[in-house]
C-alpha positions, 0 to 999 in steps of 0.5 A: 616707327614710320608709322606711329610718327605719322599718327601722331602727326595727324592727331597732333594736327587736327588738334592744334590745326598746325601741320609744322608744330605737329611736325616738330611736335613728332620730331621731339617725340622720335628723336629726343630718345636717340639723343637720350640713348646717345648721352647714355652710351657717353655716360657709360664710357665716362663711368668705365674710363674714371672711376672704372665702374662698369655701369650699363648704359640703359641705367642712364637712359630714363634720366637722360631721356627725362632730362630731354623731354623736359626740355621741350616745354622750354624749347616752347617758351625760348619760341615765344620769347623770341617771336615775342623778340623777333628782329623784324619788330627790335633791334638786336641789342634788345633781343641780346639783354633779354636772352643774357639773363634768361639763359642764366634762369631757365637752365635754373628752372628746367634742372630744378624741374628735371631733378624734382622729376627724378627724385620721384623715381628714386634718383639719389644724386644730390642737387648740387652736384645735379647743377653742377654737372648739368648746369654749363651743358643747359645754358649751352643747349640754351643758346643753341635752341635761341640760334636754331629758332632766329634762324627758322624765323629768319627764313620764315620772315624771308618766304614772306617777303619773297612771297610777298614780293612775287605776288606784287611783281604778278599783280604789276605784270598783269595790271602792264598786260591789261594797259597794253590790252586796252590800248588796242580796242580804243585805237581799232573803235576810234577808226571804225567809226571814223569810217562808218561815219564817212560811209554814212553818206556814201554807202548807207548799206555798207554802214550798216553793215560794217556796225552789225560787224562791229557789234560781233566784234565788240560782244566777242572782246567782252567775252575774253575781257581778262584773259591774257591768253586764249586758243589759237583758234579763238584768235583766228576767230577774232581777227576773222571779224575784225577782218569782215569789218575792215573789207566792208571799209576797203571793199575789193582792195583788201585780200587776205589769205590764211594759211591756218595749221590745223594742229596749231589751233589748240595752241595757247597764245596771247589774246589779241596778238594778230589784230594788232599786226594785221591792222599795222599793214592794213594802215601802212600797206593798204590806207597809205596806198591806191593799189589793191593790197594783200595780207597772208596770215600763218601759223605753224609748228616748229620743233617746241615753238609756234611761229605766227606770222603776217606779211603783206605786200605794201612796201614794207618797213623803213629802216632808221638811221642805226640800221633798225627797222622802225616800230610804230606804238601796236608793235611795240606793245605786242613786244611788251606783252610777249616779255610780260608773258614769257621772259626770254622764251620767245622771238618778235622778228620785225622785218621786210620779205623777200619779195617786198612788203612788211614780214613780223614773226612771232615765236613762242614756247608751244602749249598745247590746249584741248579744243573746247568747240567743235568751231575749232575745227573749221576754222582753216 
């Protein structure tokens, strides 16, 4: 039976290309006859217990099983009047005084139909008496098949607007994503060129430099334009020219130190994640400063999360007066985008290190991404 119900099922479908009509298609077809077999079975018991005639009920089983499948063809038609009455596009009054009516008519047309079907197989009920026992139980089966079908359209008028609502939330997060993006590049490139401009008439070698460097660092930003996650070790790479821009700027005040996992480097994170921090504690922890400064960078594995981690030697956050630690416009929108991207699963740590200087730690849910470049592993 499984197996004929699914051939059915395929024919009907490439025929009408729609898998759910098919299916109810199918359905009708293998379930109309347990339902006939069903009413047989309780015309038996009736005929036995009131006129105490024993009449098998395989006898009542064709008419039963006509009297059902006729029904289908009105089953379609309830469909498209209440599409055509949906209570998305009329008010229920309306749908109400259009189906009133009609489940006093289209009972009238399908026991017409059921009984002229019958008389061609020799059916010796009369029609009124054929109306009267069938009229009540069709206009019944009438208003069940309208609930069944408002409440079908119910659901599929919700999906839509459950789809349709998911869809506008994900275009929403990813447009917030590419505005807190693009707030990283203009910050970074307007001082970039500030200093090459200052260096220009100090240290023409170190300017041309610094430009080739920032040549590199602009190609490479095109080239990850719209994606809102990469792989650690792209990260890495990124921050690495970024960095070489930022030594020729500082020179021999500016020492960083990376303490790279190699298993973390297939890992997925936020494109453009470290940049931000690694140029909050250059700002604060080298520029506001004369002495020399160091940045340590870290990635590690813990459990099913991955921790990166910046901290520097500057003299660290300020606290503000309720207790927190004060956060500038770049960590801020590293925040915003870890919320966009993950929830609730991930930890954004913003504090000072035992031993002085700024600490921010960054934990994220672990997703593990084959490397694609052999460049991957020579990054630590």
């Amino acid at each position: 039976v499984l197996k004929i119900f699914a051939v059915y099922t395929r024919i009907l479908s490439v025929k009408i290309k729609e898998k759910k009509l098919a299916f109810m298609g199918g359905l009708f077809l293998f379930l109309f006859p347990l339902i006939a077999l069903f009413f047989a079975y309780q015309l038996e018991i009736f005929h036995y217990y009131t006129e105490h005639k024993s009449i098998p009920y395989w006898e009542f089983f064709p008419t039963m099983l006509s009297y059902w499948y006729l029904w289908i063809l009105f089953f379609f038609l309830i469909w498209l009047i209440s599409q055509r009455y949906s209570p998305e596009k009329k008010k229920w009054l309306l749908i109400l005084l259009v189906h009133i009516p009609l489940s006093l008519i289209i009972p009238l047309g399908h026991l017409a139909l059921t009984f002229a079907f019958l008389k061609i197989f020799g059916f010796k009920e009369n029609f009124p008496v054929f109306m009267a026992n069938w009229y009540m139980f069709d206009v019944v089966v009438y208003w069940l098949a309208t609930v069944f079908v408002y409440l079908a359209l119910y659901y599929r008028l919700y999906r839509t607007k459950e789809l349709a609502a998911a869809k506008m939330e994900t275009q929403l997060a990813a447009a917030q994503l590419m505005v807190l993006k693009g707030q990283v590049h203009p910050h970074f490139l307007f001082n970039t060129l500030n200093s090459i401009m200052v260096l220009m008439h100090e240290d023409i070698r170190a300017a041309e430099k610094m430009i080739t460097h920032l040549s590199d660092f602009l190609r490479y930003t095109l080239e990850n334009t719209g994606q809102h996650e990469v792989l650690l070790w792209q990260e890495v790479q990124f921050i690495k020219r970024y960095l070489d821009i930022e030594k020729v700027r500082f020179r021999d005040r500016l020492a960083v130190r990376m303490d790279i996992d190699a298993q973390t480097l297939s890992a997925r994170v936020p494109s453009l994640i470290l940049q931000p921090l690694v140029e909050n504690s250059i700002r604060h922890g080298i520029v506001s400063f004369s002495r020399n400064g160091e940045i340590v960078i870290v990635s590690k594995r813990e459990g099913d999360h991955l921790v990166l981690q910046v901290e520097d030697n500057g003299p660290g956050f300020t606290r503000q007066p309720d207790g927190q630690f004060k956060r500038g416009i770049g960590l801020s929108n590293i925040e915003a985008r870890l919320q966009k991207l993950y929830g609730k699963k991930y930890r954004f740590e913003v504090g000072n290190a035992p031993g002085g200087g700024a600490l921010v730690k960054i934990v994220i849910p672990f997703i593990k991404s084959e490397p694609q470049e052999k460049e991957a592993l020579n990054i630590a």
